[in-house]
Short mmCIF file of the C-alpha atoms (twelve columns), coordinates in Angstrom:
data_MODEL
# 
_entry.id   MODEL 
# 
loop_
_atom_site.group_PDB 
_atom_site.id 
_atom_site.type_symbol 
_atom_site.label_atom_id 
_atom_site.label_alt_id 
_atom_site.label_comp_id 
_atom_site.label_asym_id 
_atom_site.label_seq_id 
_atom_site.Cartn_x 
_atom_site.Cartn_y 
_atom_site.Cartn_z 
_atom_site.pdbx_PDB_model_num 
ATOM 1   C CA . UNK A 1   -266.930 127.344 37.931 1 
ATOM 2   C CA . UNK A 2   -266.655 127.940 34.195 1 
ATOM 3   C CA . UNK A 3   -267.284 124.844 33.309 1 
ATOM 4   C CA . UNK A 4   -269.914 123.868 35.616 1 
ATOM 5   C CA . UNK A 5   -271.683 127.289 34.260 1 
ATOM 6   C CA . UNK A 6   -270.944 125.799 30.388 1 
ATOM 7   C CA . UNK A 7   -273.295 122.614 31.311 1 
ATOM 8   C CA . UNK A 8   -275.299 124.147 33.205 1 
ATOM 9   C CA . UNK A 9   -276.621 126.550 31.071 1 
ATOM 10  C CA . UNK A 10  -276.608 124.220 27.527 1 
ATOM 11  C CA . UNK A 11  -279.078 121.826 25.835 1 
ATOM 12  C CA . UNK A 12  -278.263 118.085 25.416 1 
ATOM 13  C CA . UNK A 13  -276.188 117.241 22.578 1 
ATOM 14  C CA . UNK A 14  -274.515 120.562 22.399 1 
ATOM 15  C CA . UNK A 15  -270.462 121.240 22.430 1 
ATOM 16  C CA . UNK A 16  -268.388 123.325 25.068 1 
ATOM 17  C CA . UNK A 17  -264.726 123.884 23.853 1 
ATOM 18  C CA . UNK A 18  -262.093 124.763 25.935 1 
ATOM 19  C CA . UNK A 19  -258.723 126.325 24.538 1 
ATOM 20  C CA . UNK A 20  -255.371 127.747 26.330 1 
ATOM 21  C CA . UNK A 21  -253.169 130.199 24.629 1 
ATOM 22  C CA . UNK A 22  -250.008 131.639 26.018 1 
ATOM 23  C CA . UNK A 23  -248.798 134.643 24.895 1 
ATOM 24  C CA . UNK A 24  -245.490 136.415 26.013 1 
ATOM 25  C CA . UNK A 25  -246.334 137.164 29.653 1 
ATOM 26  C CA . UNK A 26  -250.132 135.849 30.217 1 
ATOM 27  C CA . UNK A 27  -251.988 132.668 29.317 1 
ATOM 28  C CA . UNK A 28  -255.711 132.975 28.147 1 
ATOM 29  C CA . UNK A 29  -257.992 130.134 28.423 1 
ATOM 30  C CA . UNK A 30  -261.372 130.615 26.648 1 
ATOM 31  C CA . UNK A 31  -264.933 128.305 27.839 1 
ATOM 32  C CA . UNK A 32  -266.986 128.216 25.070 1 
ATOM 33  C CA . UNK A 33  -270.731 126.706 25.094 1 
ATOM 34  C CA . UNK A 34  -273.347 126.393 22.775 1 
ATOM 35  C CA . UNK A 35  -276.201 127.110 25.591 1 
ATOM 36  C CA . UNK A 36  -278.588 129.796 26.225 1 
ATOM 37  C CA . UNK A 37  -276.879 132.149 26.050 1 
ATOM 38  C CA . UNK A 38  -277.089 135.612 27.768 1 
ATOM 39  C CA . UNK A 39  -278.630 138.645 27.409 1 
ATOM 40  C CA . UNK A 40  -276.488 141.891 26.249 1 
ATOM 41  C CA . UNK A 41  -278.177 144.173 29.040 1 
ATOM 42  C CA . UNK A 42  -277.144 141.550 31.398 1 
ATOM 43  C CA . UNK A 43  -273.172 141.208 30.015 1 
ATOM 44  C CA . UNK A 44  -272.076 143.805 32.722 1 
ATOM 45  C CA . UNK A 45  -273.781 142.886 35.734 1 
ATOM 46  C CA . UNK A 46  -272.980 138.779 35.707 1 
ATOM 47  C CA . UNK A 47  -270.194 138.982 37.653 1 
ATOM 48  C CA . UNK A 48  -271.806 141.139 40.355 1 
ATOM 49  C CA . UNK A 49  -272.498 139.056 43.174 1 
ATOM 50  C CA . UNK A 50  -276.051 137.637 43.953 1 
ATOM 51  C CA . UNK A 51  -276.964 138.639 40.232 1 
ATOM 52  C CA . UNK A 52  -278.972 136.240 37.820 1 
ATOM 53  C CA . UNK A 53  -280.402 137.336 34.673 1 
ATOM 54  C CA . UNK A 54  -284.317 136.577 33.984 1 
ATOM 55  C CA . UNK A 55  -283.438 134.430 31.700 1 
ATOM 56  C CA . UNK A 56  -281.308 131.927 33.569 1 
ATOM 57  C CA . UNK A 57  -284.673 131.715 36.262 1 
ATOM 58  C CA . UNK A 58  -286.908 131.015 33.998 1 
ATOM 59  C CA . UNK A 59  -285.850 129.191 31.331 1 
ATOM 60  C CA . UNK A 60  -283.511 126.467 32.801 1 
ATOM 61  C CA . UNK A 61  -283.848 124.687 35.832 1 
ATOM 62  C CA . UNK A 62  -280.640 125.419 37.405 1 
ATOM 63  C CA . UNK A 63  -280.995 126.500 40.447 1 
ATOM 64  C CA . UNK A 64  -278.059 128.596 42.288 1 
ATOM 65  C CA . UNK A 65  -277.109 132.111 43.803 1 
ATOM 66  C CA . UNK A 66  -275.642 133.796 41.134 1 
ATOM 67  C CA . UNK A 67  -272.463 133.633 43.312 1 
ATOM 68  C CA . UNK A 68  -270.505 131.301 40.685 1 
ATOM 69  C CA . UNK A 69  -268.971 133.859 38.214 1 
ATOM 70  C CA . UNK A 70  -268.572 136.449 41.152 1 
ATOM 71  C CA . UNK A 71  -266.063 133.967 43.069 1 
ATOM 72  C CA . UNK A 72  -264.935 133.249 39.769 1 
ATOM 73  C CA . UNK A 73  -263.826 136.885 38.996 1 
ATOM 74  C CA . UNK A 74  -262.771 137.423 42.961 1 
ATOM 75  C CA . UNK A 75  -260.389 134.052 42.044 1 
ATOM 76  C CA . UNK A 76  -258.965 136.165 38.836 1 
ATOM 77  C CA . UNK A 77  -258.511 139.513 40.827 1 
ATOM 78  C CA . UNK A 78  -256.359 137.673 43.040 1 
ATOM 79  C CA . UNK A 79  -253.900 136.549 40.231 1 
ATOM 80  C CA . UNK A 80  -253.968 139.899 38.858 1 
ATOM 81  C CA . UNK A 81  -255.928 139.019 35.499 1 
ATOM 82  C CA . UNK A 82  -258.736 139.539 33.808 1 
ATOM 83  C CA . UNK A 83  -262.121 138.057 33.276 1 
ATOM 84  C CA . UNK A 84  -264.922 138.518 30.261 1 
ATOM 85  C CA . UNK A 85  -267.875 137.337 28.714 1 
ATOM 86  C CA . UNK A 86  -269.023 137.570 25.378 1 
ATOM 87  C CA . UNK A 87  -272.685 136.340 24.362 1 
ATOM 88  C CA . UNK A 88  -275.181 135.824 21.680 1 
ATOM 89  C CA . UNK A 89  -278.797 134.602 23.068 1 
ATOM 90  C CA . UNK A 90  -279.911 131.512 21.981 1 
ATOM 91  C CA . UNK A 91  -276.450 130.640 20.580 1 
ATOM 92  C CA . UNK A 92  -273.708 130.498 23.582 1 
ATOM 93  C CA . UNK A 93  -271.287 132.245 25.857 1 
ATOM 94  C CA . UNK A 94  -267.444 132.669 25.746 1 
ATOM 95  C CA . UNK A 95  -265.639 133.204 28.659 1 
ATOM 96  C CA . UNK A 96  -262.422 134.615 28.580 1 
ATOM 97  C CA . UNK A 97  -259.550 134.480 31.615 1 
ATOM 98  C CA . UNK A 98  -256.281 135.982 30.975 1 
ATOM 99  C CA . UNK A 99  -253.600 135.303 33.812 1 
ATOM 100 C CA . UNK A 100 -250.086 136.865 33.798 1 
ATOM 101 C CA . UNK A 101 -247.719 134.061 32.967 1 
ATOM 102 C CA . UNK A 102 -245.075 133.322 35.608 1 
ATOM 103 C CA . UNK A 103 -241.529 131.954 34.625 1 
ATOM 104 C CA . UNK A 104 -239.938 129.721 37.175 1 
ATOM 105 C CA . UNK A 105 -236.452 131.151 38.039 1 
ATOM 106 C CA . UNK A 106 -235.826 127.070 40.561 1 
ATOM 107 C CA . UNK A 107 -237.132 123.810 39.684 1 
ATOM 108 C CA . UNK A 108 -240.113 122.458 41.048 1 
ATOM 109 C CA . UNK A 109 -241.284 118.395 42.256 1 
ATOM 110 C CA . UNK A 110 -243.997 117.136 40.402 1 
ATOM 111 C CA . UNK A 111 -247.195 117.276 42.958 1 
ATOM 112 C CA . UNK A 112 -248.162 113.694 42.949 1 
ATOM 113 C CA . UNK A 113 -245.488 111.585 40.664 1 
ATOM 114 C CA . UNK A 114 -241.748 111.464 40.905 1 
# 
């Protein structure tokens, strides 16, 4: 969902950069685009559901519900982290998910390779 909002929402030719840090006890992974952006008065409301600022309707053709960051957040809530934006119109958006970091007490199989 983060990403898909990263290209969604920038230009041609711009960057998005993603980064994981773990710290003792959570890992943070950041999404970080170079698109349009949002607006500060909108920063606390974009992960209500159904919620799309003016500026994503009429200045992109992008279509959607304003359901992605919502599910995104519900999909946080359920690990028991935390989810944030930070913004700068015209310039790009940061998203920022912090899980608690789980230590496995029994080995595990890889999924697909042995």
């Amino acid at each position: 969902i983060l990403l898909d909002n990263a290209i969604k929402y920038s230009t041609e030719n711009k960057s998005i950069h993603i980064d994981t840090k773990r710290t003792d006890g959570s890992i943070t992974i950041s999404v970080q685009d170079e698109g349009i952006g949002i607006p500060k008065k909108d920063i606390p409301h974009i992960f209500d559901r159904f919620y799309r600022t003016d500026g994503a309707r009429s200045k992109t053709n992008t279509g959607g519900y304003g359901l992605g960051l919502s599910i995104a957040k519900q999909i946080v809530d359920i690990h028991h982290g935390e989810i944030a934006a930070q913004s700068r119109e015209h310039k790009g958006t940061t998203i920022l998910v912090r899980l608690p970091a789980r230590q496995a007490h029994h080995k595990t199989k890889p999924l697909f390779f042995s």
